[in-house]
Every structure is written in C-alpha cells, then in structure tokens.
C-alpha positions as CSV (number, residue, x, y, z in Angstrom):
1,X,0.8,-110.2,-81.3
2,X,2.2,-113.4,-79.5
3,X,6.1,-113.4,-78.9
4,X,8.7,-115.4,-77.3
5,X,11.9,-113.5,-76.4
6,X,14.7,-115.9,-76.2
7,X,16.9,-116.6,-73.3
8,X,19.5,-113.7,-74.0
9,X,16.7,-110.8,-73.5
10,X,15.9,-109.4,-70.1
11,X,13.4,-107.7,-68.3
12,X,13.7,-104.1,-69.9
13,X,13.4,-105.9,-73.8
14,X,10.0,-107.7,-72.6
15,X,8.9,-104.3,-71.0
16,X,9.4,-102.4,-74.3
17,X,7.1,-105.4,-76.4
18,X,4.7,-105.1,-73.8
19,X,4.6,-101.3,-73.5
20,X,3.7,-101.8,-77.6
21,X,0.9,-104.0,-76.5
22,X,1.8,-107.2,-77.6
23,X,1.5,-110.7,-75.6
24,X,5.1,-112.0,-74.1
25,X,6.3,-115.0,-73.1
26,X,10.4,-115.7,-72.6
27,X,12.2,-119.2,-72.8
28,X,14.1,-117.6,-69.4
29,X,10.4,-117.7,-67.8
30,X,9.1,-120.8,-68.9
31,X,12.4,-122.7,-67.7
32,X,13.6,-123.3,-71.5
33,X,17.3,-122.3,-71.0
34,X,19.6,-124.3,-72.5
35,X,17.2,-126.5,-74.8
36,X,17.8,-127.3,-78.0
37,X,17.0,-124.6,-80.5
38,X,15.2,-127.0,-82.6
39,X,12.4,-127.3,-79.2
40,X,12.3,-123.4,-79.1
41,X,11.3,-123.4,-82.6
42,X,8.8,-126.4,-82.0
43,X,7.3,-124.6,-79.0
44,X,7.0,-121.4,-80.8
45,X,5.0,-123.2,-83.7
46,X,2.8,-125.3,-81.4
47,X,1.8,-121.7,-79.0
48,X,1.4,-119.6,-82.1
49,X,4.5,-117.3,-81.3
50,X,7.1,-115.1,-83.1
51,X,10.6,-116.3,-81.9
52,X,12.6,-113.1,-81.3
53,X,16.2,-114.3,-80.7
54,X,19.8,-113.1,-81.4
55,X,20.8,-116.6,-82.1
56,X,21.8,-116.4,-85.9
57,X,21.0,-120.4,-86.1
58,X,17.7,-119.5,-86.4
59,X,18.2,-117.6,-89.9
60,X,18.8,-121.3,-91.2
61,X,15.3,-121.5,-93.3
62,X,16.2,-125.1,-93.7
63,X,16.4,-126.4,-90.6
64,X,14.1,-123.9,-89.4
65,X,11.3,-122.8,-91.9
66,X,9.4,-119.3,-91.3
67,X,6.0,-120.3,-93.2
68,X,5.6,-122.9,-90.5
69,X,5.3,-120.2,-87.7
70,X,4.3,-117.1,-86.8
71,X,7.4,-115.4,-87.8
72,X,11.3,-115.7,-86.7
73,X,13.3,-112.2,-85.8
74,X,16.6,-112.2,-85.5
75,X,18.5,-109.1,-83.9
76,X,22.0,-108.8,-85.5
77,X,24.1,-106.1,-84.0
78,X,28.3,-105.5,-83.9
79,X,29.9,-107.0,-81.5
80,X,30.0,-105.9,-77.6
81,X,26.4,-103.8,-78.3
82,X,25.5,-101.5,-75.3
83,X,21.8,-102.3,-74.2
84,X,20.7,-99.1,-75.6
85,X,21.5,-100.5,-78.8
86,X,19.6,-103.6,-78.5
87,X,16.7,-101.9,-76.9
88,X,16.7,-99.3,-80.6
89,X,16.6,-102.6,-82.7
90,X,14.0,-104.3,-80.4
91,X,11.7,-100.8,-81.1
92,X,13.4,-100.5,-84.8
93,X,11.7,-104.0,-85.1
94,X,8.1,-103.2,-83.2
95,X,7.7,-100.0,-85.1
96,X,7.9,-102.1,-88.5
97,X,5.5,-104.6,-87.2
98,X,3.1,-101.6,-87.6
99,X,3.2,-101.2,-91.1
100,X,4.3,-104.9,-91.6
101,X,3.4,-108.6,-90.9
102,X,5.8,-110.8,-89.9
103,X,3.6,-114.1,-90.4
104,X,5.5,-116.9,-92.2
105,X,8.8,-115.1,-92.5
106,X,12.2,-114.6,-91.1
107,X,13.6,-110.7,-90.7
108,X,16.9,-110.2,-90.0
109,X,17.2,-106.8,-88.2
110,X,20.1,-104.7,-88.4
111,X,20.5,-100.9,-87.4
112,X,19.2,-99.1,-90.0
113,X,17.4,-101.8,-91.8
114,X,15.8,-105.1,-91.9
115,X,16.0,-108.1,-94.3
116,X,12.7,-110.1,-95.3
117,X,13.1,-113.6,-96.1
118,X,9.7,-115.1,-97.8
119,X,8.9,-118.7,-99.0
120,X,7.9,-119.7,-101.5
121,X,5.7,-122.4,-100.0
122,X,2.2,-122.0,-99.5
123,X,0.7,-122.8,-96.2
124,X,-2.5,-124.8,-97.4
C-alpha cells in the first residue's frame, strides 16, 4: 500500500511501514513542512496515498472527506508519548491493515483500539 507519513514521524516510523512492505513517502521528504493541511490532503488524493498523521484536524470529515482518498489514519496517544509508544500504534495500525481496508475511511487509532469512520457516499 501507498502512504504518506506526515511531518511529525521520523525515520524509525517509515522503517517499521516499510519493513511491512508497503510504499512510503513523508511530507518531511518531499519538502511539505509547514503547508497547509488542506495541500497534504490534496497531494495525498492526487498520488493515491493514505495520510498517516497525528494532526487531529484531519479527523474533520467535513473539511477533509475519507471516501475521496485512499484512507486518513490518525494516531491519537496521551500526552508526552515515549517513541515506543508511537512506534506500538504505528504496528497496532499495520497489523489491522491485514485483516482490514482502509480505502475511503478515516480510523482513529488509540492504544488498544481503533475507530472506523465510513461514509455514506458512494464513490461513482
């Protein structure tokens, strides 16, 4: 699968969604830092990419509709996480992809579980 990791996941993240086989790109990589999430989302849809962020604007299915993309993932965690913990949610998140598609939707991933948001809007 395609992903972009947003600009607050490093080098050991993208190693662990590569080392599950999957296709990587990061907004940190591609120079994207500091734009507008509303051209992350834009760039996601138009490269065919599952935003992976921590960014909790992108749970907005308003401004930022899953069934236009390949799926949005956000990582929710408490506050002042170690990176162990993030690194558990990122595989928490992979391992659910296996049984799982997140086309169209938005998760929300939290230790111990994940929340499915899906539209009701057709893609035609």
């Amino acid at each position: 699968m395609k992903f972009k990791l947003d600009e607050n996941f490093g080098t050991r993240t993208q190693n662990i969604f590569r080392n599950f086989g999957h296709d990587v790109h990061t907004v940190r990589e591609e120079a994207l830092q500091g734009a507008s999430d509303q051209q992350i989302y834009q760039v996601c849809c138009d490269e065919e990419r599952c935003l992976v962020t921590l960014d909790l604007d992108f749970s907005d299915v308003v401004r930022f509709p899953p069934y236009q993309t390949e799926g949005i993932a956000v990582i929710r965690f408490p506050r002042n996480p170690s990176l162990a913990l993030l690194e558990s949610l990122a595989r928490q998140f992979l391992q659910m992809l296996e049984k799982q598609s997140i086309n169209k939707q938005l998760w929300i991933i939290e230790v111990g579980r994940v929340r499915i948001h899906q539209s009701d809007i057709d893609d035609e």
